[in-house]
MMTF fields as JSON, N, C-alpha, C and O atoms, coordinates in Angstrom:
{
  "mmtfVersion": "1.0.0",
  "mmtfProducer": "UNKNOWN",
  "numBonds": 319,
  "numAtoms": 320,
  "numGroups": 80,
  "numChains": 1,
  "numModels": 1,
  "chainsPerModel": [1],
  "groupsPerChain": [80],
  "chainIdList": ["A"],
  "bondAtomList": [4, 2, 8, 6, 12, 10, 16, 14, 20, 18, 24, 22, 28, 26, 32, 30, 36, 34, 40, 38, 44, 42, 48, 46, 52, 50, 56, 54, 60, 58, 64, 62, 68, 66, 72, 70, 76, 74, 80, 78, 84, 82, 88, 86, 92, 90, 96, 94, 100, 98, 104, 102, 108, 106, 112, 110, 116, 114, 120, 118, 124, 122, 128, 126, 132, 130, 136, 134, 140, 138, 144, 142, 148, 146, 152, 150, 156, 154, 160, 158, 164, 162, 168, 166, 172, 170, 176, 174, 180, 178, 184, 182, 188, 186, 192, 190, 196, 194, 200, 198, 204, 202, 208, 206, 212, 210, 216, 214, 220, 218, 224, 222, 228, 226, 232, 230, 236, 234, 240, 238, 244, 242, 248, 246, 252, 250, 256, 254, 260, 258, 264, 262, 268, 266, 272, 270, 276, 274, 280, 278, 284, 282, 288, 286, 292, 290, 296, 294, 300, 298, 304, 302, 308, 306, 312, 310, 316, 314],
  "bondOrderList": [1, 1, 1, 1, 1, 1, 1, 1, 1, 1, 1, 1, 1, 1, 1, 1, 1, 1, 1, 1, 1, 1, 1, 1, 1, 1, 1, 1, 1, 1, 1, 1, 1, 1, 1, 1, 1, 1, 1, 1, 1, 1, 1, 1, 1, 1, 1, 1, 1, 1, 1, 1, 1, 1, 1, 1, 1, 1, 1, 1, 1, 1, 1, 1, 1, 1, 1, 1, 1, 1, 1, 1, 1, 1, 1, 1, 1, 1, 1],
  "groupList": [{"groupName": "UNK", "atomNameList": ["N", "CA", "C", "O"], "elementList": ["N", "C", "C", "O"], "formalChargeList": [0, 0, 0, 0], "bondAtomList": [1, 0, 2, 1, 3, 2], "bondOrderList": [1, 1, 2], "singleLetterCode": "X", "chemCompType": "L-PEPTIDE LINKING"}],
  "groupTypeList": [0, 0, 0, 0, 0, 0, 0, 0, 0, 0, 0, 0, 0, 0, 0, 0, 0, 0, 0, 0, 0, 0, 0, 0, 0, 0, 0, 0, 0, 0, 0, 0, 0, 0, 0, 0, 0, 0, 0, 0, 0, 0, 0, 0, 0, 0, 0, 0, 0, 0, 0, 0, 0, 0, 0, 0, 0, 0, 0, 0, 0, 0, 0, 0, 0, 0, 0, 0, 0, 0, 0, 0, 0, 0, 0, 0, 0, 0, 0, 0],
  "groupIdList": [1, 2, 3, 4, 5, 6, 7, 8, 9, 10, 11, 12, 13, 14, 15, 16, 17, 18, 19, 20, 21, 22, 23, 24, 25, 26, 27, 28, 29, 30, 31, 32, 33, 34, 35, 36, 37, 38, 39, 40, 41, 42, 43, 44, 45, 46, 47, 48, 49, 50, 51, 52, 53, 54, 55, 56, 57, 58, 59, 60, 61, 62, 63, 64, 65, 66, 67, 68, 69, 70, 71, 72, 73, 74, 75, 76, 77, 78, 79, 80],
  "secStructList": [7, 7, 7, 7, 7, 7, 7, 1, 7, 1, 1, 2, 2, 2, 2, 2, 2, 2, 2, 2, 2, 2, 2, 2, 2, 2, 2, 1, 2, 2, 2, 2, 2, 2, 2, 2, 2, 2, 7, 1, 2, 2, 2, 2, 2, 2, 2, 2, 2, 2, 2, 2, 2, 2, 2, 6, 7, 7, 7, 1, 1, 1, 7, 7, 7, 1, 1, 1, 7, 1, 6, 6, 7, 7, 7, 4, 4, 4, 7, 7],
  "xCoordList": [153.431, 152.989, 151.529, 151.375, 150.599, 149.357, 148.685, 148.833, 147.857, 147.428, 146.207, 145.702, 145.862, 143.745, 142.908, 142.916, 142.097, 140.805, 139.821, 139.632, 139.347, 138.808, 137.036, 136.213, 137.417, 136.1, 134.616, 133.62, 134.813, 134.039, 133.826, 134.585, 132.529, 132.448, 132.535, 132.079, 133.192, 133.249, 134.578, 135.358, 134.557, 135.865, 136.926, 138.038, 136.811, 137.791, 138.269, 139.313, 137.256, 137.92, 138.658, 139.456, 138.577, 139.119, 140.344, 141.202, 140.437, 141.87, 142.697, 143.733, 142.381, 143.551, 143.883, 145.081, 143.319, 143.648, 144.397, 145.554, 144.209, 144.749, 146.525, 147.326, 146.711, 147.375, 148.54, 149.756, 147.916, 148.545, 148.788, 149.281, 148.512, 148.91, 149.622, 150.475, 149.746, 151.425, 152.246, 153.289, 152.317, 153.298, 154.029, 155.196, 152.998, 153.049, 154.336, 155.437, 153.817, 153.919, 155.458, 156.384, 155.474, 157.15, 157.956, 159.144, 157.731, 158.388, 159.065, 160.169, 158.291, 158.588, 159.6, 160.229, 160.0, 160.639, 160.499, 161.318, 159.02, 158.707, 159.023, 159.628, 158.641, 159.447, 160.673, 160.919, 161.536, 162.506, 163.008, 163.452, 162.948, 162.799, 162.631, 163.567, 161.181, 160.75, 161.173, 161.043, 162.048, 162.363, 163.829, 164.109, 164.48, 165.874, 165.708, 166.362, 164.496, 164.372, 163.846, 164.337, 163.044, 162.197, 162.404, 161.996, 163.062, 162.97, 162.111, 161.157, 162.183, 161.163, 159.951, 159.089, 159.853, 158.452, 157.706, 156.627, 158.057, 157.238, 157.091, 156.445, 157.753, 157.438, 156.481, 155.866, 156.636, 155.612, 154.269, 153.185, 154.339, 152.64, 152.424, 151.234, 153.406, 153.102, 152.208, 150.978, 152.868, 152.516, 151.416, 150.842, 150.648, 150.026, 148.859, 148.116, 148.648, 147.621, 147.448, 146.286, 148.228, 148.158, 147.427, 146.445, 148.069, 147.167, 146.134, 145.375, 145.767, 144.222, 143.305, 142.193, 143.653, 142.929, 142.562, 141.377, 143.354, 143.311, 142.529, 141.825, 142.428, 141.608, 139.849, 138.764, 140.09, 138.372, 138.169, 137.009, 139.072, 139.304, 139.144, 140.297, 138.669, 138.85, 139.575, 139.334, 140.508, 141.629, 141.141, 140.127, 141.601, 140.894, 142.22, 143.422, 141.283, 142.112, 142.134, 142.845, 141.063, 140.93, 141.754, 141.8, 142.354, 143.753, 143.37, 143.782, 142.469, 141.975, 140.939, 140.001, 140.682, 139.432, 139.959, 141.138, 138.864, 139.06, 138.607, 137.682, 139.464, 139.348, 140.097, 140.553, 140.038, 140.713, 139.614, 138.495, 140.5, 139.921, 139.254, 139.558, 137.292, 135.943, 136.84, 137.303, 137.315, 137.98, 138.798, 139.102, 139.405, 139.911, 138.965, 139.241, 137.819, 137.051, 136.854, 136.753, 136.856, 136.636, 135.679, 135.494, 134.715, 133.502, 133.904, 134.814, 132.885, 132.809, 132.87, 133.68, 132.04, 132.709, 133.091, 132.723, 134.055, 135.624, 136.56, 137.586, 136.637, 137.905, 137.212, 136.093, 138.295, 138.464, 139.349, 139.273],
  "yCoordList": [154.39, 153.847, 154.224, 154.925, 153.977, 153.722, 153.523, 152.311, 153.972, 153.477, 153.067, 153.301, 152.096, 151.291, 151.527, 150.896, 152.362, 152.376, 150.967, 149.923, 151.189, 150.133, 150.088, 150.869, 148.306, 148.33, 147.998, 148.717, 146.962, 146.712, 147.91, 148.871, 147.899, 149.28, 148.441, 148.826, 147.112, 146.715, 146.846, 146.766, 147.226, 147.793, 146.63, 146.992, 145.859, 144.825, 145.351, 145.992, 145.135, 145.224, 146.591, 146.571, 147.762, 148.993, 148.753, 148.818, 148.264, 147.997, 147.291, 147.862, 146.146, 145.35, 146.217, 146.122, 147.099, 147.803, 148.659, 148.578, 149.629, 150.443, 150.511, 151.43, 148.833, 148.111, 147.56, 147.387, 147.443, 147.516, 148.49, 148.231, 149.588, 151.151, 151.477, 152.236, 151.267, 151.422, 150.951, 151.564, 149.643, 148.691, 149.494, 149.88, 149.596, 150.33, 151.766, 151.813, 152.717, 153.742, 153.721, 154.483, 152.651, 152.418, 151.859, 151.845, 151.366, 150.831, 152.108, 152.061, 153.092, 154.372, 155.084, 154.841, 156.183, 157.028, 158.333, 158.91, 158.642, 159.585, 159.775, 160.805, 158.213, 158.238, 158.44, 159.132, 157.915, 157.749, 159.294, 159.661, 160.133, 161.523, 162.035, 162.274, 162.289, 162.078, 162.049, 162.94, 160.766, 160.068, 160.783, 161.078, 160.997, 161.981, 162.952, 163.27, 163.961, 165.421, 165.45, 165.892, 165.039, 165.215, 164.275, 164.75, 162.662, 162.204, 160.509, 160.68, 159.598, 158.548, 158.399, 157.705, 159.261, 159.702, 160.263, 159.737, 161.337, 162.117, 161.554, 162.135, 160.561, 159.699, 158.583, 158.107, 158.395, 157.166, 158.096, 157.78, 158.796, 159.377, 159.786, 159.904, 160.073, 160.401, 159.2, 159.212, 158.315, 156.707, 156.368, 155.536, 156.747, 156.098, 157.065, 156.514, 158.414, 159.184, 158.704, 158.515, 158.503, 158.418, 157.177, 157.12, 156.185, 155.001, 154.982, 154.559, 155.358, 155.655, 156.274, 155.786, 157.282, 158.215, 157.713, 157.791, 157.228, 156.195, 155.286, 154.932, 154.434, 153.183, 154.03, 153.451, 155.416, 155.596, 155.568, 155.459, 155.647, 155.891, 157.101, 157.517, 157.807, 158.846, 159.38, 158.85, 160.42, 160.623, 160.704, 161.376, 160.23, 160.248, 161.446, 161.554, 162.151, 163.103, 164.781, 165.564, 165.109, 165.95, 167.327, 168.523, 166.352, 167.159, 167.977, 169.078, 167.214, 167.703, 168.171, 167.382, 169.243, 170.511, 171.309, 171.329, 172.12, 173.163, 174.665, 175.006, 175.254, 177.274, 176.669, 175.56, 178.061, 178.635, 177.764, 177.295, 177.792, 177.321, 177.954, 178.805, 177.945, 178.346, 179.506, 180.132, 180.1, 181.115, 181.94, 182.971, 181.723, 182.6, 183.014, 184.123, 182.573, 183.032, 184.657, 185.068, 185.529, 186.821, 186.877, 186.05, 188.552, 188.422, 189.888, 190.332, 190.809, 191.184, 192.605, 193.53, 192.47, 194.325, 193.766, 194.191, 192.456, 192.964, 193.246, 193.394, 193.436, 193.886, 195.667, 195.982, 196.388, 197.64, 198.356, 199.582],
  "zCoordList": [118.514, 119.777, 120.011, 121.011, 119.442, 119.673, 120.678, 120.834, 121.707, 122.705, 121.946, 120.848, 123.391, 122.718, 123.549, 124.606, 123.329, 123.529, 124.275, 123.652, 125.525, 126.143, 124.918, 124.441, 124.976, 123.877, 124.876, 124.951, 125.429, 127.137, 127.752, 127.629, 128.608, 129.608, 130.774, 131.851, 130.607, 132.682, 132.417, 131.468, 134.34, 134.733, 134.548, 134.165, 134.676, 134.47, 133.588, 133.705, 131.833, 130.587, 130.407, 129.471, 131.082, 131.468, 131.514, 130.634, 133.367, 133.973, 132.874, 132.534, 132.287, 131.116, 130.277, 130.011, 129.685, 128.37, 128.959, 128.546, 129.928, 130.973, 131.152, 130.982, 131.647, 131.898, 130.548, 130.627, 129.746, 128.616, 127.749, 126.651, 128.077, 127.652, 128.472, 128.012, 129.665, 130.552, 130.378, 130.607, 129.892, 129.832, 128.248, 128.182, 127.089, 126.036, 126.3, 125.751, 127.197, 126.829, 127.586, 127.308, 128.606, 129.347, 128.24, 128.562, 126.978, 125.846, 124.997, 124.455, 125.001, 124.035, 124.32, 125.35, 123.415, 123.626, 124.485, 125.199, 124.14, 125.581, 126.158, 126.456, 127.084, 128.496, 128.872, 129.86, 128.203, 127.881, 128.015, 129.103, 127.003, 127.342, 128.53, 129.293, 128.836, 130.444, 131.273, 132.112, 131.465, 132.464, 132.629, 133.79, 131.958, 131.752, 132.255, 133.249, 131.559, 132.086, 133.427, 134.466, 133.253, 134.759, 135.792, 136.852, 135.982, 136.709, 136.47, 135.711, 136.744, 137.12, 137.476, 136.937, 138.684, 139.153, 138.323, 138.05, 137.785, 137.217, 135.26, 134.388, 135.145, 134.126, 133.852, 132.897, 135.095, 135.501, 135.878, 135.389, 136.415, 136.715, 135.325, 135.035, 134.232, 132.809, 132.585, 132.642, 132.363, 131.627, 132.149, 131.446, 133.429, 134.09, 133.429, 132.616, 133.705, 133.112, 131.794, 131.435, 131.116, 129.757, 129.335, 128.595, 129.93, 130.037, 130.202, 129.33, 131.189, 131.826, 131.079, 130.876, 130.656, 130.056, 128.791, 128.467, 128.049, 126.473, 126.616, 125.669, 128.336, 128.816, 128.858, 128.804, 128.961, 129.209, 130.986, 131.381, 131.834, 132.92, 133.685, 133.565, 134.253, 134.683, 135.793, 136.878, 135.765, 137.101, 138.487, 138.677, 139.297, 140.84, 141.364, 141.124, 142.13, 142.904, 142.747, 143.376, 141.638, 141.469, 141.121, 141.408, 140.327, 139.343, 138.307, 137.942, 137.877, 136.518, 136.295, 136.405, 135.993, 136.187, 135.244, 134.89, 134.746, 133.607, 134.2, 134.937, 133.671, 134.684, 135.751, 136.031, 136.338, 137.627, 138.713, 138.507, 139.96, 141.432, 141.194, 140.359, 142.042, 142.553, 143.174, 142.22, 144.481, 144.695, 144.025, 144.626, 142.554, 141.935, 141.2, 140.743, 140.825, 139.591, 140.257, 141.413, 138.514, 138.838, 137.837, 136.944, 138.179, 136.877, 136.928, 137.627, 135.856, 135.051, 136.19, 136.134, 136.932, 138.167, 138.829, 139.924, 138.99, 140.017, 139.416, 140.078, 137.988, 137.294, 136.75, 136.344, 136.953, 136.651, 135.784, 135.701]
}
């Protein structure tokens, strides 16, 4: 199950490929999996990231960040 890579940088050509990596990834076994263990919901927000992300899309909502929250960061003399 292959996802595709958006070849276009307009959003249109994005959304279709996008769109067809969901449709894709609701065909698989994954989900399928997924969708057993965890539920529907949380299968479908699978399929949907996955899509997206393969489309060259980037996540809205600010889920996805690398390190700890700005308030957890610790440095080098607050640990003892």
């Amino acid at each position: 199950m292959p996802l595709k890579k958006a070849k276009g940088k307009s959003k249109k050509a994005k959304q279709k490929v996008a769109s067809e990596n969901i449709s894709e990834f609701h065909k698989g076994g994954t989900y399928k999996k997924t969708e057993k263990k965890f539920g529907k919901a949380t299968a479908d927000a699978q399929a949907v990231a996955a899509g997206m992300h393969a489309a060259g899309i980037p996540p809205k909502g600010g889920k996805h960040r690398r390190g700890p929250p700005a308030g957890m960061r610790t440095t080098t003399s607050d640990r003892r």
